[in-house]
C-alpha positions in Angstrom: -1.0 -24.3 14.1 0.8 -22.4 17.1 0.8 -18.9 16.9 4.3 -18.4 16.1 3.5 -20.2 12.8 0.8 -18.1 12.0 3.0 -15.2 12.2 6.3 -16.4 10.3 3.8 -17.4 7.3 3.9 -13.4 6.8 7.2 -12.4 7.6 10.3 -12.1 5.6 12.7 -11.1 8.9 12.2 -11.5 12.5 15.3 -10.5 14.8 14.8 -11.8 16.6 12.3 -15.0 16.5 13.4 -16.3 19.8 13.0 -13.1 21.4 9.6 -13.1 19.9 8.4 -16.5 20.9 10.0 -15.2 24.6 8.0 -12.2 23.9 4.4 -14.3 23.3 5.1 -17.0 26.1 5.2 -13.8 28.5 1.9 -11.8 27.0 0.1 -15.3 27.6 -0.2 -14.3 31.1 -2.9 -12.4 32.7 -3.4 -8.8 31.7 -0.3 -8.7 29.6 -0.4 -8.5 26.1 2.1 -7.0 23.4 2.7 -3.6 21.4 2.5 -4.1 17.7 4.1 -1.2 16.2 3.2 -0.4 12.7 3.5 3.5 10.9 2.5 4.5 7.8 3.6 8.2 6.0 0.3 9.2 4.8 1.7 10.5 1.3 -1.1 10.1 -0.8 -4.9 9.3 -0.5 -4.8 5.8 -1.5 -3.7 2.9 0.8 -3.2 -0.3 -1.2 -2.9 -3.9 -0.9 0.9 -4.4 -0.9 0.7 -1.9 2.4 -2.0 -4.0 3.2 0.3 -7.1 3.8 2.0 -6.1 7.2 -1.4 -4.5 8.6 -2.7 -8.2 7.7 0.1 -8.8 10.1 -1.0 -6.6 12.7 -4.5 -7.8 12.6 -3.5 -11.3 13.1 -1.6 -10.1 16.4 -4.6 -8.4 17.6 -6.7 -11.5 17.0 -4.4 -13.0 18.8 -4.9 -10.8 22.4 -1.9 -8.2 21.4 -2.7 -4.3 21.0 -1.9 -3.0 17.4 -0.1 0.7 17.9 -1.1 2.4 14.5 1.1 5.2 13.9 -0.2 7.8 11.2 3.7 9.5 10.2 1.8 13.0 9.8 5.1 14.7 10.8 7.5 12.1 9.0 5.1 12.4 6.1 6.6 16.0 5.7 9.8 14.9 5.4 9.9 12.0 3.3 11.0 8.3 3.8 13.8 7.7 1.3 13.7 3.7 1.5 14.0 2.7 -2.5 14.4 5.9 -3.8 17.1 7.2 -5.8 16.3 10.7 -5.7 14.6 13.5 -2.6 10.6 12.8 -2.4 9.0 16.3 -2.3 7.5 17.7 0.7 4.0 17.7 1.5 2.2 20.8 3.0 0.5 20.5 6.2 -3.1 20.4 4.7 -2.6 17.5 2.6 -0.7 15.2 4.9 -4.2 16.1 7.4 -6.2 15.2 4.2 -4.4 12.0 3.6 -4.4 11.0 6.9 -8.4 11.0 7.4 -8.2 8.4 4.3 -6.1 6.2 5.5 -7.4 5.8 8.9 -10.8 5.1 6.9 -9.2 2.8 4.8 -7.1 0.8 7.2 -9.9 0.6 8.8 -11.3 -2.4 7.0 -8.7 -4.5 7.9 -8.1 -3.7 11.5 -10.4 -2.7 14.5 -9.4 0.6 15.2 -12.1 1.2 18.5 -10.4 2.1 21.6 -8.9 -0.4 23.7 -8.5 -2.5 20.5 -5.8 -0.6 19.0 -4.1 2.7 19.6 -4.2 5.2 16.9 -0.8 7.9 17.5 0.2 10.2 15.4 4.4 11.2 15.7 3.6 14.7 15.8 2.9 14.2 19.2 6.1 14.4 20.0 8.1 15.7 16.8 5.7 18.7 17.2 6.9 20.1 20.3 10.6 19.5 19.5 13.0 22.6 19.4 16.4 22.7 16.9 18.0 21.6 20.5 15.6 19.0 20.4 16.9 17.8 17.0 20.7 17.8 17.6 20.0 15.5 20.4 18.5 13.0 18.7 20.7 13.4 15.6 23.7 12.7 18.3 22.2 9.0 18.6 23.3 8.4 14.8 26.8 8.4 13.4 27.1 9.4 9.6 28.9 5.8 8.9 26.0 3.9 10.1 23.1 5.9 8.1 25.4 5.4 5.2 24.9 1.9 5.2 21.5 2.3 4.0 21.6 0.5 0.3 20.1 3.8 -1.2 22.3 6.0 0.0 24.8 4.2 -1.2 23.2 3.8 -4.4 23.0 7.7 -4.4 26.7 8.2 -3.9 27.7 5.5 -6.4 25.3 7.6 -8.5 27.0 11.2 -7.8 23.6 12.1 -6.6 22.9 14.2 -3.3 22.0 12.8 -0.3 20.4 15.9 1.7 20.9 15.8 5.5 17.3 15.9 6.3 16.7 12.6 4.7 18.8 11.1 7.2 17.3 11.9 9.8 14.6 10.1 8.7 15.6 6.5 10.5 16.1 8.1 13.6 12.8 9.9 13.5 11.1 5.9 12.8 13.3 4.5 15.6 12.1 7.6 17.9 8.6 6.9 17.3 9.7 2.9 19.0 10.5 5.0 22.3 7.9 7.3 22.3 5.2 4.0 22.0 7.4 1.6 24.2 6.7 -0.8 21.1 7.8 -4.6 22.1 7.4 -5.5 18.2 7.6 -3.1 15.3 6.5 -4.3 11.7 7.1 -3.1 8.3 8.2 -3.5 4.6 11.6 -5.6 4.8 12.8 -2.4 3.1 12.1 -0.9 6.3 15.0 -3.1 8.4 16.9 -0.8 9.1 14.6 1.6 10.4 13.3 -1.0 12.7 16.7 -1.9 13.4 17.2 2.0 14.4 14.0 2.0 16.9 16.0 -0.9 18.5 19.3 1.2 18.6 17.5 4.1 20.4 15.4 2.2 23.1 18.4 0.6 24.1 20.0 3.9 24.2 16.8 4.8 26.2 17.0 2.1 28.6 13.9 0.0 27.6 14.4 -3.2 26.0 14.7 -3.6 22.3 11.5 -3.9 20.2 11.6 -7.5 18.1 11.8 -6.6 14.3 9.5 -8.0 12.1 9.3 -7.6 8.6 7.3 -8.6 5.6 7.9 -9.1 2.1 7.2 -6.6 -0.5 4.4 -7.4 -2.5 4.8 -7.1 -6.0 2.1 -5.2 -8.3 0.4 -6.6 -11.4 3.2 -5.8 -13.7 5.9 -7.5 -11.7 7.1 -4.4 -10.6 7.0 -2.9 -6.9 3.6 -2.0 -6.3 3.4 1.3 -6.7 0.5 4.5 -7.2 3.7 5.9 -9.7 3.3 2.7 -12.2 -0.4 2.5 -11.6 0.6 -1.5 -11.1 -1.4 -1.0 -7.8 -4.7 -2.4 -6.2 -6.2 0.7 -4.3 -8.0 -0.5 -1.0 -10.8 1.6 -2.0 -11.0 0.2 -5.8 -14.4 -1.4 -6.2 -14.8 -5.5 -6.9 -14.7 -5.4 -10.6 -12.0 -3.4 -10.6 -9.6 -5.5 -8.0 -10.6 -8.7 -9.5 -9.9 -7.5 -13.0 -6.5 -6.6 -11.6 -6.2 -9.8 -10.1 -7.1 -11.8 -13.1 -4.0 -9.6 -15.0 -1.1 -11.3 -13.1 1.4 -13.6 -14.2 1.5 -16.9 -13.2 4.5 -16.4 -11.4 2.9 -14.2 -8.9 0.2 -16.0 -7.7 1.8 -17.6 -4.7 3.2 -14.6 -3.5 -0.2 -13.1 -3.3 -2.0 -16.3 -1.9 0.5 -16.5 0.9 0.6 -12.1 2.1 -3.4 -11.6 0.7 -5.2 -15.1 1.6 -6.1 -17.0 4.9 -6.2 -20.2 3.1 -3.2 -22.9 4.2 -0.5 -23.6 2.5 -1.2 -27.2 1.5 -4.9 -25.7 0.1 -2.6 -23.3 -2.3 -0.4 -26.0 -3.3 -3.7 -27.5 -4.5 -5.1 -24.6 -5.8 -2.3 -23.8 -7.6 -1.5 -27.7 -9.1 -4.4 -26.9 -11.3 -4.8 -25.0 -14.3 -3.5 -21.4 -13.9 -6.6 -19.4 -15.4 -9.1 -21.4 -12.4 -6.3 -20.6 -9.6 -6.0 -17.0 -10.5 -9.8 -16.7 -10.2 -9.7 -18.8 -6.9 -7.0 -16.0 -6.1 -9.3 -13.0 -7.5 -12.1 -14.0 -5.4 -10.2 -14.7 -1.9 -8.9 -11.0 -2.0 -12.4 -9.2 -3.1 -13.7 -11.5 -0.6 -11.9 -10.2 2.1 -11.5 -6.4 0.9 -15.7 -6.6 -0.3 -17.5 -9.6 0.8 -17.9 -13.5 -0.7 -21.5 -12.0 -2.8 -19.3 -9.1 -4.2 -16.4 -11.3 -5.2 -18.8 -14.1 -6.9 -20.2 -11.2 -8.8 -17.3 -9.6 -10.1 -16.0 -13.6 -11.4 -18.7 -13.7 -13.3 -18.6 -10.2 -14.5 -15.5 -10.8 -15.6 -16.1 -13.7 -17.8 -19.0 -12.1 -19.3 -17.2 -9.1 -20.5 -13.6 -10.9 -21.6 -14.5 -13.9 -22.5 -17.8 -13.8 -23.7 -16.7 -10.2 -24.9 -19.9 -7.9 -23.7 -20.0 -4.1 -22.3 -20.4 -4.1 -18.7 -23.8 -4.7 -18.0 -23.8 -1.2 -16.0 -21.4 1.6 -17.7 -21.7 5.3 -15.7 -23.2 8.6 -18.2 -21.3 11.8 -17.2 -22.7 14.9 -18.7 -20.2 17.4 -19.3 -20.0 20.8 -20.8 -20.3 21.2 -23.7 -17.4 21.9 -26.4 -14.7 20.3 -28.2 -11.4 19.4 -25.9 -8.4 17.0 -26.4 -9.1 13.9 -25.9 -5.8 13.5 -23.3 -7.8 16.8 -21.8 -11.6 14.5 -21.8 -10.1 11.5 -20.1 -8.5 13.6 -17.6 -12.4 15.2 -17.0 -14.4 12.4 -16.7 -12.2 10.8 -14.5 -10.6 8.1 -16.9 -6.9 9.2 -16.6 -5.3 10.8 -12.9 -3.5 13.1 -15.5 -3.4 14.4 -19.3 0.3 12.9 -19.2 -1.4 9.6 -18.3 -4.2 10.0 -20.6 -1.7 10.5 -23.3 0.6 7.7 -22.3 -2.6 5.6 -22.2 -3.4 7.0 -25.8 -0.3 6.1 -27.5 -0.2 2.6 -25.8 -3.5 1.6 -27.9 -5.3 1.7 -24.7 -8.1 4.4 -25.6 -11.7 3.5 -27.4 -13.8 5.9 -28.6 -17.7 4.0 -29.5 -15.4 1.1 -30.3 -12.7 2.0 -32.7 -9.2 2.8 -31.4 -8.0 6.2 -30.5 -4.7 6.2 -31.5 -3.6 10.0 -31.9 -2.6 11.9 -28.7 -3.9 15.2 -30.3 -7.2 14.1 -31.4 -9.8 16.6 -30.9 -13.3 15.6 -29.4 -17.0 16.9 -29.8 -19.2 16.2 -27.1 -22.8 16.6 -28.3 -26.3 14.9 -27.0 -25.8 11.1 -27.8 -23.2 9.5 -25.5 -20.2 8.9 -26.4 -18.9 5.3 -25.4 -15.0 5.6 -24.3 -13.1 2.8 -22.7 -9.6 2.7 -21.2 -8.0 -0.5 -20.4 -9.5 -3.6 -20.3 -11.8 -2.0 -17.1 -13.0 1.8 -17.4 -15.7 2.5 -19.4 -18.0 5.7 -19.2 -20.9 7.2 -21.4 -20.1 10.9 -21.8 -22.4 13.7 -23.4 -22.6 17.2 -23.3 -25.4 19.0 -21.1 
């Protein structure tokens, strides 16, 4: 397969993909190779797998001889991309967009070689740090108002009679900036992101280098159908351990599967045809242990399939389930999940609650305001088809 091939298997747009197969022809030579663009906002701690699609992307250029240019957005992190969203994303502080970024950079790591000389790690504060309000108006003077409001969002906003606050658009010209700063010759992303990338084209052209290719991916979707999202908890953390990703795995429709075969596997296309031409329940574990494989190893993904048929279809406990010891004392049970770890929130805990998704030694919990008495013996409580944890008091 020629390496152009390779490449449109993951991408949704390419403008343009002559410009791009001009672009490889010339990095063949000697000494020359390409700069991958990619950035990512570092919003929260958790990198997941539908970001992991375009750095599968990038990885695949770098195997192929090109140099992957990782851009950490610590100072567009602080403003706030508002691709998809129908209202302002709040601001993060400068402590936890430093905190965030140390994850990801550990996280991405496990797809991509970050060492020197293998790929250059930026961040855009670089150069967004040392700007002045001068600074600002110059780059805002590359935009016109019409153009920015041809995003679909802002649009959406207006239809909506909700605000669309000027800072937010400068957001697009802050991502095409970034293209200058990095001289990128290829800038992936989301194919929610085209016209950002189509932006970072606008301004190196404005800046007399020659315009990156755009190359975008499509959006993977999370377990419910939905677009993956840390908001939905639909998502597959990077960091999630094998059980857990191949449980999530295993709770897709059928529909999705050759979505995430194509952006999450390195089998070909006639193999997934075949894969998926047989009974749905074997291709989704097929599916379940390609993507632990890669994000684990093939040991931790052949112990998680069989795992996962011991507990749902032979319906056992985990043969390992964590004891916490806690303080001791009667809490809500929204308050207990939230504790030991069970629930991100006491607003999840409780939405879990009231779905029917709480077990306490085995019985449903089923009332939100239910008050619970740690004492000595555990105290077996299961959320979801997944979580489980012994909890006693000290």
């Amino acid at each position: 397969m020629q390496d152009i091939d390779r490449l449109k298997r993951l991408a949704s747009d390419l403008v343009t993909e002559e410009e791009l197969v001009k672009r490889l022809a010339e990095a063949g030579q000697p000494g020359r190779r390409l700069r991958v663009k990619f950035g990512i906002d570092p919003t929260f701690t958790d990198v997941h797998v539908g970001h992991a699609v375009p750095i599968r992307a990038l990885r695949l250029f770098q195997e192929l001889g090109h140099l992957p240019v990782l851009i950490i957005g610590d100072a567009t992190a602080r403003l706030g991309d508002p691709t998809g969203r129908n209202d302002q994303r709040p601001a993060l502080t400068a402590a936890e967009v430093q905190h965030n970024s140390a994850t990801y950079l550990e996280q991405i790591g496990r797809i991509l070689d970050l060492d020197a000389g293998s790929c250059e790690v930026r961040r855009n504060s670089e150069w967004f740090g040392g700007m002045d309000f001068f600074d600002c108006l110059r780059l805002a003077g590359h935009g016109t108002v019409a153009r920015l409001l041809e995003r679909d969002d802002f649009q959406q906003r207006i239809e909506n009679m909700l605000p669309v606050h000027l800072h937010e658009m400068m957001y697009p010209l802050m991502q095409g900036w970034d293209s200058v700063q990095v001289r990128a010759d290829v800038e992936l992303g989301g194919n929610d992101q085209l016209f950002n990338l189509h932006m970072g084209r606008l301004l190196q052209e404005r800046e007399g280098q020659r315009p990156q290719v755009c190359f975008t991916t499509p959006l993977l979707l999370g377990t419910d159908g939905r677009k993956m999202s840390k908001t939905y908890g639909n998502h597959v953390p990077l960091t999630a351990d094998a059980d857990e990703v191949f449980g999530k795995v295993m709770s897709l429709s059928d529909e999705m599967m050759p979505q995430w075969f194509r952006m999450l596997t390195g089998l070909a296309d006639e193999e997934v045809a075949a894969v998926l031409a047989g009974h749905p329940r074997q291709a989704k574990a097929r599916l379940g242990r390609e993507v632990v494989g890669w994000l684990h190893d093939a040991a931790a993904a052949a112990a998680a399939a069989v795992e996962f048929d011991r507990r749902f279809q032979q319906k056992e406990l985990p043969s390992e389930i964590p004891e916490q010891v806690l303080p001791p004392g009667t809490r809500g049970l929204p308050s207990l999940l939230k504790e030991a770890g069970l629930a991100s929130s006491t607003s999840e805990a409780r939405r879990l609650i009231q779905q029917g998704g709480v077990k306490l030694d085995g019985e449903l919990a089923e009332d939100p305001q239910r008050q619970v008495e740690l004492g000595p013996e555990p105290l077996l409580v299961q959320v979801g088809k997944r979580r489980f944890a012994r909890l006693r008091a000290d």
